[in-house]
C-alpha positions in Angstrom: -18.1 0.8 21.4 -14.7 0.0 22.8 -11.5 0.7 20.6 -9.7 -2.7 21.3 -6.2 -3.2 19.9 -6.6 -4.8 16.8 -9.8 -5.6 16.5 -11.7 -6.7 13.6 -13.5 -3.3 11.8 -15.1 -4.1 8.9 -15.4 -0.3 7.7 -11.5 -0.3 7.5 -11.9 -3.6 5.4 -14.1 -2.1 2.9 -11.7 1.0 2.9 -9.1 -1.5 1.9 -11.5 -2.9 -1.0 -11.9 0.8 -1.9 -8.1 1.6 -2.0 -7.4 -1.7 -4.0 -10.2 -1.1 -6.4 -8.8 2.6 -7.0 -5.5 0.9 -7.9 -7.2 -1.7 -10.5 -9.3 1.2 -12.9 -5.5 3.6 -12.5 -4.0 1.3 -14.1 -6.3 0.2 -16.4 -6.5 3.1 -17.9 -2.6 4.1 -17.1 -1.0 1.1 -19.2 -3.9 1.7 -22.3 -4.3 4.3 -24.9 -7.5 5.7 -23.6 -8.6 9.0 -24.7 -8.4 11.6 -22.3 -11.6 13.5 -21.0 -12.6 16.2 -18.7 -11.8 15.1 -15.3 -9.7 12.7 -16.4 -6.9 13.6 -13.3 -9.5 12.0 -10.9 -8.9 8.7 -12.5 -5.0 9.2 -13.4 -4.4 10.0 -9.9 -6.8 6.9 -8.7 -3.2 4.8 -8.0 -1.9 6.7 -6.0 -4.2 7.9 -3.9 -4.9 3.8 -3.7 -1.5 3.4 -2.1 -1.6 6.9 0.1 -4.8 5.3 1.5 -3.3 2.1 2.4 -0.2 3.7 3.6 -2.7 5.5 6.4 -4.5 2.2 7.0 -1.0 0.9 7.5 0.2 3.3 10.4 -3.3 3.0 12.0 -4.1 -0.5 11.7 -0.7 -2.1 12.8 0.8 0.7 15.5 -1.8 -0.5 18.5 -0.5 -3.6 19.0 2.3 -2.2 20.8 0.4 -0.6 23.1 -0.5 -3.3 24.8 0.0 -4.9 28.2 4.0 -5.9 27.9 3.0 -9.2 28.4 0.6 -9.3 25.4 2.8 -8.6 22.7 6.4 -9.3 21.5 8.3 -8.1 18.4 9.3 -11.4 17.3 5.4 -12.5 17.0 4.8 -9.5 15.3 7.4 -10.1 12.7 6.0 -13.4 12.3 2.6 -12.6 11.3 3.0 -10.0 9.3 5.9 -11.7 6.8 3.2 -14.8 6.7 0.5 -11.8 6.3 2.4 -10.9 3.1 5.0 -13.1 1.5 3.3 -16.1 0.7 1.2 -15.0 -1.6 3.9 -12.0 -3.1 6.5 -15.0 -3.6 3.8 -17.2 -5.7 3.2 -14.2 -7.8 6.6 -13.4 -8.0 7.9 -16.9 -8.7 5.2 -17.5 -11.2 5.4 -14.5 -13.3 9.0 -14.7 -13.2 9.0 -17.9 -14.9 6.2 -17.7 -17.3 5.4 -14.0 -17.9 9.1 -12.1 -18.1 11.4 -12.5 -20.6 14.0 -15.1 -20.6 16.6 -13.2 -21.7 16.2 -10.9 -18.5 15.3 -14.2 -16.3 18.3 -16.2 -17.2 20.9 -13.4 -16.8 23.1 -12.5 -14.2 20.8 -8.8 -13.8 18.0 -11.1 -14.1 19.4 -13.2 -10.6 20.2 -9.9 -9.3 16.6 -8.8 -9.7 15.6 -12.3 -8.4 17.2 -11.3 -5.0 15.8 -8.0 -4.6 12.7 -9.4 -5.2 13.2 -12.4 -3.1 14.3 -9.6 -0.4 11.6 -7.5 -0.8 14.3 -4.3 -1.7 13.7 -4.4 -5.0 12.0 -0.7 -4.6 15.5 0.5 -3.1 17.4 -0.2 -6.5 15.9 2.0 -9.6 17.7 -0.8 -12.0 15.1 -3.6 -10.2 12.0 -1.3 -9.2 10.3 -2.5 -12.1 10.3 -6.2 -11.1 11.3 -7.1 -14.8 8.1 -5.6 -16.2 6.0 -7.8 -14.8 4.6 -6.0 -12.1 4.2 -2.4 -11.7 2.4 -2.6 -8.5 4.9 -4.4 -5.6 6.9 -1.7 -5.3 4.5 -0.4 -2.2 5.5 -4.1 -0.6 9.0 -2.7 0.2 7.8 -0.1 1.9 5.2 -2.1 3.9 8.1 -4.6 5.1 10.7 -1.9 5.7 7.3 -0.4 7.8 7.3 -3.7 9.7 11.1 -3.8 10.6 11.2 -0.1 12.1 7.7 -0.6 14.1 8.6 -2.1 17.1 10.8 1.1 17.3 8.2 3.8 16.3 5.0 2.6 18.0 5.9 2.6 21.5 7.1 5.8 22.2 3.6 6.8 20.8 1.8 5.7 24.0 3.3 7.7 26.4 4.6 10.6 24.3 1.8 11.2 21.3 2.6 14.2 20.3 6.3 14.0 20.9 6.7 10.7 18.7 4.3 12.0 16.2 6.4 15.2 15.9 9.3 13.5 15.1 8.3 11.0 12.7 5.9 12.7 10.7 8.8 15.9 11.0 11.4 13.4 9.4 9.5 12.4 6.9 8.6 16.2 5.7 12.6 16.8 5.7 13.4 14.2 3.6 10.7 15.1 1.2 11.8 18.5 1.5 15.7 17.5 0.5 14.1 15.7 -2.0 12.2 18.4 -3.5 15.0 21.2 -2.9 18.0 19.9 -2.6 18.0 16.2 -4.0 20.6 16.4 -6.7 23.1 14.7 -4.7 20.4 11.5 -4.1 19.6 11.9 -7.8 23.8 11.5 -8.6 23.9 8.3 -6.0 20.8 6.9 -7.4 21.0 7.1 -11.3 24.5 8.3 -11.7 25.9 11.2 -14.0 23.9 10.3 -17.1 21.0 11.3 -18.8 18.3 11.4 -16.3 14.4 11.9 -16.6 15.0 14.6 -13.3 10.8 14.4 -12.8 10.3 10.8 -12.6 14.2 11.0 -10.2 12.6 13.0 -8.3 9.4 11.3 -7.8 10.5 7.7 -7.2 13.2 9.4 -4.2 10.3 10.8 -2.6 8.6 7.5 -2.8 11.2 5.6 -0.5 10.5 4.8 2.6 11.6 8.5 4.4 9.3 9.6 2.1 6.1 7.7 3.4 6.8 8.5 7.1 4.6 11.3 7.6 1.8 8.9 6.0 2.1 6.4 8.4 2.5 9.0 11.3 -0.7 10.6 10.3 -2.7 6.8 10.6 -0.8 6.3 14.0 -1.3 9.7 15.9 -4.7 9.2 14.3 -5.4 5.4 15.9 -3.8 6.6 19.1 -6.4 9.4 19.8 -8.9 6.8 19.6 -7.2 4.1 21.3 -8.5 3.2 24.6 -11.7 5.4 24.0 -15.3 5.2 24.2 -16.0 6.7 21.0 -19.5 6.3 20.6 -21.7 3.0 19.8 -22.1 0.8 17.0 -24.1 2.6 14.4 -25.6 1.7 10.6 -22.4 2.0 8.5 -23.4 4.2 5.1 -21.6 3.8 2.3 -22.4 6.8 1.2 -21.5 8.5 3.7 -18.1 6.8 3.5 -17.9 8.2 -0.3 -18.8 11.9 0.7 -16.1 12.1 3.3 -13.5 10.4 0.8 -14.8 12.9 -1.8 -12.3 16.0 -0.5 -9.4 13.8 -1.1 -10.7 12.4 -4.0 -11.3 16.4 -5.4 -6.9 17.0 -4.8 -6.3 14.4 -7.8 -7.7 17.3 -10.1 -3.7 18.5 -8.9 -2.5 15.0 -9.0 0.1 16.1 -12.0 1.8 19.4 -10.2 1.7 17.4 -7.2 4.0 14.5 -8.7 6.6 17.2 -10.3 9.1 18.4 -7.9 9.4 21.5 -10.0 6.3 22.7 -8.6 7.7 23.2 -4.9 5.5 23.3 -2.1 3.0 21.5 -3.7 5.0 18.3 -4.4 6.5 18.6 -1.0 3.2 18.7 0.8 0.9 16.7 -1.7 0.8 12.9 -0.6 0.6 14.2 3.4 -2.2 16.6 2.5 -4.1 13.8 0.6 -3.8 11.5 3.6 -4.6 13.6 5.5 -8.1 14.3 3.6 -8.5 10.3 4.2 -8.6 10.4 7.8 -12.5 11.9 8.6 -13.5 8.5 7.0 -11.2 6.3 8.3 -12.1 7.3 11.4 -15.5 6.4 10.2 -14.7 3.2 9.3 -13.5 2.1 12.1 -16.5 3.7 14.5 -18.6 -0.3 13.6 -20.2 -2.2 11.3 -23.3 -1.9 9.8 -26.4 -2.7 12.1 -28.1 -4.3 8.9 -26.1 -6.1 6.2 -27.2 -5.2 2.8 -26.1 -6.9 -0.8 -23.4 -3.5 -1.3 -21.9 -3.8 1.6 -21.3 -7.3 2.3 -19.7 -7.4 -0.9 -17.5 -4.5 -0.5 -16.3 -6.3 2.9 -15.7 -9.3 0.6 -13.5 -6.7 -2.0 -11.6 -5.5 1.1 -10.6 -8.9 2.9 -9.2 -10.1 -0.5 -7.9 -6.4 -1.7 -4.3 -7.6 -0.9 -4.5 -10.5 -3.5 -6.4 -8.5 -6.1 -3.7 -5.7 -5.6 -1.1 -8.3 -6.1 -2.6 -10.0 -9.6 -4.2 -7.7 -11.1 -1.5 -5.8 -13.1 -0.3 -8.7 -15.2 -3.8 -9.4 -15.7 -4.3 -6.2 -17.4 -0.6 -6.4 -19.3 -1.8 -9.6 -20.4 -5.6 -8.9 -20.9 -4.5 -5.6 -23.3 -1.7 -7.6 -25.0 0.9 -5.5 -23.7 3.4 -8.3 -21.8 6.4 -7.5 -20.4 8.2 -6.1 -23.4 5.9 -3.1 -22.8 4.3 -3.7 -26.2 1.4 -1.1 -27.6 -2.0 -1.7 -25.9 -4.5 -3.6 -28.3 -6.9 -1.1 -27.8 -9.7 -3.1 -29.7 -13.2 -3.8 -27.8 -12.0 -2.1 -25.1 -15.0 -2.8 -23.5 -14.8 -6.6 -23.6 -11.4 -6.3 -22.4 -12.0 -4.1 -19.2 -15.0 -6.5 -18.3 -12.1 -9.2 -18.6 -10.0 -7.4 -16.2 -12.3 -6.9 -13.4 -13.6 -10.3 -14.0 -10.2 -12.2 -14.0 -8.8 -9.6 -11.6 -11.7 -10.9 -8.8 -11.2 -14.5 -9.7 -7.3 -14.1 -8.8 -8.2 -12.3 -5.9 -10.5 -15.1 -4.5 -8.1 -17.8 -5.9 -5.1 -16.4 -4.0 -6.9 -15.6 -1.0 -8.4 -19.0 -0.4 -5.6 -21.2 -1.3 -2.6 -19.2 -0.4 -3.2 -15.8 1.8 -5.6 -17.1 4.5 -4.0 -20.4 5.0 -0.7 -18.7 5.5 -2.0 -16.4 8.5 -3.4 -18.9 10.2 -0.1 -21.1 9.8 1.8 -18.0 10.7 -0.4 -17.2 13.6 0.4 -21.2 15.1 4.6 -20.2 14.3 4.5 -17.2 16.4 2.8 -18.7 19.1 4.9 -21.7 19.1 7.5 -18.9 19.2 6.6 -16.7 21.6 6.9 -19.7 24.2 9.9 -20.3 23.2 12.3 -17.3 22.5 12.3 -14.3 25.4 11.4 -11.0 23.3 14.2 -9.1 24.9 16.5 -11.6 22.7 14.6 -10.2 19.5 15.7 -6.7 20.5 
């Protein structure tokens, strides 16, 4: 089967079902009082591992198209997509539970219009006083990474082509500084950040390594990884296994039993290596993913290629379902920790029905609008005035 820029690969779909879904049961249990168990790391560290997995999909996915024929691509089409890709269906959520869910005190003040333009910006994640989206919505800080991803592309990708190893070098190897200044020398970032007060140093630490510097060598390991395959004859299409998908995520899967040592810059090496050594786990079964789809379509996996095509809406709605759903809100109020059952069952119920809501009547018609934009674009702006 012929790698072809940006084709359609089902397998990577249902990865994306797989990361979103590992993102959903985190939190769940993250913003409740569960009790913990043995094993309990492999689900606490479910979240992020979610996002480290998405981060890879990122880099691999989206790098390709730039190493086309000049003539078949152009930076300002690529812009175009992707912001109709992702902000239609962000600012409805946004807008929504801005209005509704958060407090009116916060809405209706002047921090509260500040937070309003991050979030309407998509920098929100670059400003620790508006990370938290006003409590609504633990889980769009990732989305300010993804954009800043999008600006900076056009700029990584295409040195890739001709130069793998070269480019990959230098990204991935500016990524590791930073994370290394971050976890040995960061004191200065932590003083420009939070200023000279009281300041949880572990969770400083963690959210500096989180910005964007920070992710590089994620996305570098999912573009030297789509670029080794690009252009390839790597084999034909075979019967996609689920199973076989789980076993190869399993190693990475294992490394949450470290999730907590590797989230504290205290513990060295460890933090400053964890996140790239977990992606880098992931790649053995992306690159499975992406080899076909299944010869024969089975129940399982037609619905986990339903999870994954809508895994950027259920990412998006499900964490206000679950504030709501456990009576927490935005004021960060106690879980109600009664029928717990009952009230999981809600969440992955409701969670789904958001996801298929905002897919259908928001996400999908958006890329196809934004696909007509870009065209109509294209025709009509030269690329080299983008640059």
């Amino acid at each position: 089967m012929e790698q072809s820029a940006s084709g359609f690969m089902p397998g990577v779909e249902i990865l994306r079902g797989v990361a979103a879904s590992a993102v959903v049961v985190e939190h769940t249990w993250a913003l409740t009082t569960m009790s913990r168990f043995w094993g309990y790391h492999l689900v606490e560290g479910l979240g992020e591992w979610g996002v480290a997995l998405f981060f890879l999909i990122s880099g691999y996915i989206l790098s390709d198209y730039f190493w086309r024929p000049r003539q078949q691509r152009s930076v300002l089409t690529f812009w175009t997509r992707r912001l109709f890709r992702i902000a239609p269906a962000y600012y409805v959520n946004v807008g929504l539970l801005f209005l509704f869910f958060a407090s009116y005190n916060l809405v209706e003040s002047a921090y509260g219009l500040r937070q309003v333009l991050a979030s309407a910006t998509f920098t929100d994640w670059m400003f620790p006083n508006y990370a938290s989206s006003l409590n609504v919505n633990g889980a769009l800080w990732t989305l300010t990474i993804e954009m800043t991803l999008y600006l900076v592309l056009p700029l990584m990708a295409p040195p890739m082509r001709q130069h793998k190893w070269l480019t990959f070098a230098v990204i991935f190897g500016t990524g590791m500084l930073f994370r290394a200044y971050v976890t040995w020398h960061g004191s200065a970032l932590v003083h420009l950040y939070f200023g000279y007060g009281k300041v949880d140093l572990a969770n400083a630490h963690l959210y500096l390594s989180r910005q964007f510097p920070g992710a590089l060598p994620l996305f570098a390991l999912g573009m030297i990884t789509r670029r080794l395959q690009f252009g390839r004859r790597v084999g034909r299409s075979f019967r996609f296994s689920l199973p076989v998908l789980v076993a190869l995520l399993l190693p990475s899967i294992l490394l949450l039993e470290w999730v907590e040592q590797g989230s504290n810059y205290r513990q060295g090496a460890l933090f400053f290596i964890y996140e790239p050594l977990l992606v880098a786990l992931m790649i053995p079964a992306l690159v499975y993913a992406s080899r076909g789809a299944a010869s024969k379509s089975s129940v399982v996996q037609d619905s986990a290629l339903w999870l994954g095509e809508r895994s950027y809406s259920l990412y998006l709605w499900h964490f206000p379902i679950i504030l709501a759903i456990f009576g927490r809100g935005p004021e960060s109020q106690p879980a109600h920790m009664s029928y717990v059952a009952i009230r999981v069952l809600a969440v992955a119920v409701l969670s789904l029905v958001a996801a298929a809501a905002s897919y259908s009547a928001i996400e999908k018609p958006a890329r196809l609008y934004g696909r007509r934009v870009a065209d109509r674009w294209k025709r009509r702006v030269p690329d080299a005035a983008v640059l």
